[in-house]
SEROPA-810380 format. One line per 4 residues: number of its first residue (from 1); for each residue y, z, x of C-alpha. Coordinates in nm, 4 decimals. Each point is the difference from the previous one (the first is absolute). Layout:
REM SEROPA-810380
NUM	Y:Z:X; ...
This chain:
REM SEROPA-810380
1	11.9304:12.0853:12.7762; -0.2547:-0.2662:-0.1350; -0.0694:-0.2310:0.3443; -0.1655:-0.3124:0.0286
5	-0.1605:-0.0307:0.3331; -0.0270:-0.3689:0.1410; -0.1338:-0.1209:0.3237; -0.2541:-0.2587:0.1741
9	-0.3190:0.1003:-0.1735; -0.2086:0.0291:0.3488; 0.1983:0.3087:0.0617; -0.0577:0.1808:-0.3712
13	-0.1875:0.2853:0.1450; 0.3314:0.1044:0.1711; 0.1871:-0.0382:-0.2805; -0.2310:0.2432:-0.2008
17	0.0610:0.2236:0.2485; 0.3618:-0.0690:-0.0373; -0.0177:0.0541:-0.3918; -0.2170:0.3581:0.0335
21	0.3107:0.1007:0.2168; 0.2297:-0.1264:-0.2392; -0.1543:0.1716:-0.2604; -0.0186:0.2986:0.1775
25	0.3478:0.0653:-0.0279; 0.0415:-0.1033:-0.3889; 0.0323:-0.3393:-0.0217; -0.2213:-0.2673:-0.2231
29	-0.1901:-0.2920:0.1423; -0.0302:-0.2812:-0.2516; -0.1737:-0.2354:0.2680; -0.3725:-0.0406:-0.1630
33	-0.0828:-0.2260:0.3217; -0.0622:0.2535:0.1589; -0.2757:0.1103:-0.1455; -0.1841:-0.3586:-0.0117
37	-0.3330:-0.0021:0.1500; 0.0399:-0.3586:0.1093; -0.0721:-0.0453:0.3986; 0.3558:0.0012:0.1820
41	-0.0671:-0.3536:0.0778; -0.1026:-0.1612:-0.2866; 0.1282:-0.3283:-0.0510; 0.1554:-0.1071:-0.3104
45	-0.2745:-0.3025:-0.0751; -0.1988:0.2817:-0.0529; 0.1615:0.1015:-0.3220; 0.0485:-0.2928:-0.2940
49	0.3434:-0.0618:-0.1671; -0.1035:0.2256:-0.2744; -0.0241:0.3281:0.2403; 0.2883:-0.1292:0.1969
53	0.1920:0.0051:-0.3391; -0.1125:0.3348:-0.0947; 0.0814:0.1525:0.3120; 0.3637:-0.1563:0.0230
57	0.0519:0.0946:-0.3223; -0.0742:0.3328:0.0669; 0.1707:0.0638:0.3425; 0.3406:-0.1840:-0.2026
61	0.0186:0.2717:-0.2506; -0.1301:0.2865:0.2630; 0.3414:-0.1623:0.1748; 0.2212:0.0314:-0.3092
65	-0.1143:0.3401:-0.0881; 0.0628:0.1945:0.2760; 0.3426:0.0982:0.1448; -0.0048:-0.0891:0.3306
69	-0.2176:-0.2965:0.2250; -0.0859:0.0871:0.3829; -0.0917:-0.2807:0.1834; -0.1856:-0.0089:0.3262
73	0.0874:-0.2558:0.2000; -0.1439:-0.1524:0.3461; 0.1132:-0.1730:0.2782; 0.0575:-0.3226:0.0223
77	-0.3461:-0.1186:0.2020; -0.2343:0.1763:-0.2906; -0.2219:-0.2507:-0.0893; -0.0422:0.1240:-0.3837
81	0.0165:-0.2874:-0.2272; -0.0810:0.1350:-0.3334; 0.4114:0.1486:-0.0883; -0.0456:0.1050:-0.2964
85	0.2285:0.3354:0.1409; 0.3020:-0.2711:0.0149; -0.0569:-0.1046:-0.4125; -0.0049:0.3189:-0.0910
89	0.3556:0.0800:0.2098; 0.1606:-0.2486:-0.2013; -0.1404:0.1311:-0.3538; 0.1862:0.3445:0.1392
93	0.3120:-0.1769:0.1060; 0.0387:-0.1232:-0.3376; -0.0685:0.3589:-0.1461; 0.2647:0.0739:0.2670
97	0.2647:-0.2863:-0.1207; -0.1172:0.0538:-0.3767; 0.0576:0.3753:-0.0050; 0.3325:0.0082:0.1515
101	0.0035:0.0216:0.3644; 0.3197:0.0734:0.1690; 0.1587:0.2004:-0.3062; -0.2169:0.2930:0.1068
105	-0.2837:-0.0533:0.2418; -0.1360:0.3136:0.0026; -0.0824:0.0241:-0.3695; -0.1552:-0.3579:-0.0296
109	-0.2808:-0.1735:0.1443; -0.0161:0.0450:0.3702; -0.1323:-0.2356:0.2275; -0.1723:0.1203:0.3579
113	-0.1113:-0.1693:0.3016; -0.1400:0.1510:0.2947; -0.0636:-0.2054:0.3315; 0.1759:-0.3162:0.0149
117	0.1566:-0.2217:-0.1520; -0.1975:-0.2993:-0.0731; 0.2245:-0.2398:-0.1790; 0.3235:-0.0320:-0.1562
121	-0.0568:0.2120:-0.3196; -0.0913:0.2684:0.2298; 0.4111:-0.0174:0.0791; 0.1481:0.0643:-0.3481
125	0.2299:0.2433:-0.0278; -0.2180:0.1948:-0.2769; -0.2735:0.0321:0.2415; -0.0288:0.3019:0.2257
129	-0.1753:-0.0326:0.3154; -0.1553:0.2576:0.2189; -0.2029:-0.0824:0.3039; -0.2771:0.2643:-0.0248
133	-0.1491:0.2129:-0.3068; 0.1660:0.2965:0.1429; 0.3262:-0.0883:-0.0133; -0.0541:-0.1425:-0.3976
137	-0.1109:0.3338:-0.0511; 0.2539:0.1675:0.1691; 0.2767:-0.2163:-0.1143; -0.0952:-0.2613:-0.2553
141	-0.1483:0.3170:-0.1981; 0.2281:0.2717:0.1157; -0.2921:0.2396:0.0586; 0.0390:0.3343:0.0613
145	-0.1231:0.1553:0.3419; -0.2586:0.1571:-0.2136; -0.0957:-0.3200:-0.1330; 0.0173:-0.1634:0.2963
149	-0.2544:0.2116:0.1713; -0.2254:-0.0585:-0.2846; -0.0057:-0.2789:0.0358; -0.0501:-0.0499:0.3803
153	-0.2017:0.3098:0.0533; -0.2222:-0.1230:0.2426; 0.3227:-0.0952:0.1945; -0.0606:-0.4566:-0.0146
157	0.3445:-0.1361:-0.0834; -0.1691:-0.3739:0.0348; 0.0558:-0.2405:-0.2261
């Protein structure tokens, strides 16, 4: 499965460790955040309209391409003010709606959060919603046991 990662971009160096696990066990990251060498907290100002453009553009189409979003959420009192992560969950719900969701939601675009839910899109019905990494893993992705321990070999089940 082609996933787009998303998440508050302070934390991207656990979600590259979240991608090498996914990928681990077969599945595509289209998330080229990732590998930005940006600092973590860079502030937008930082970047002029054309970057911010480019890079939009960019993480839209990395959005549209892929088969499935996972989304990272945080609790309510995170003071991250960028949210970028929340644009590019509604670019995916659309892929969601567009595609056909709710005719057969296993064969469209799949939509993932894990931690929780942060705001009202977070409770459509087409979203699926797992409290920690593990249990997306285990349940979102229907891993084997094989895959499973592959993925948590060193035994963390955080999120």
């Amino acid at each position: 499965m082609r996933i787009y990662i998303c998440g508050a971009y302070p934390r991207r160096d656990t979600f590259r460790e979240r991608a090498s696990q996914l990928r681990a066990i077969g599945h595509e990251i289209t998330s080229s955040w990732l590998e930005e060498t940006w600092d973590p907290n860079t502030p937008l100002t930082a970047l002029d309209r054309a970057q911010r453009t480019e890079i939009a553009m960019q993480d839209m189409a990395e959005v549209i391409e892929s088969d499935a979003l996972l989304a990272f959420t945080e609790p309510a009192d995170t003071p991250y003010t960028r949210g970028g992560r929340h644009w590019e969950l509604g670019v995916a719900t659309c892929c969601a709606v567009h595609q056909g969701w709710g005719k057969d939601v296993l064969n469209g675009y799949r939509v993932f959060i894990v931690g929780p839910r942060e705001h009202i899109g977070h409770d459509l019905p087409l979203v699926e919603h797992y409290e920690t990494f593990y249990d997306f893993v285990k349940f979102g992705l229907r891993a084997t046991r094989n895959e499973i321990d592959r993925v948590f070999e060193d035994g963390n089940h955080a999120v």
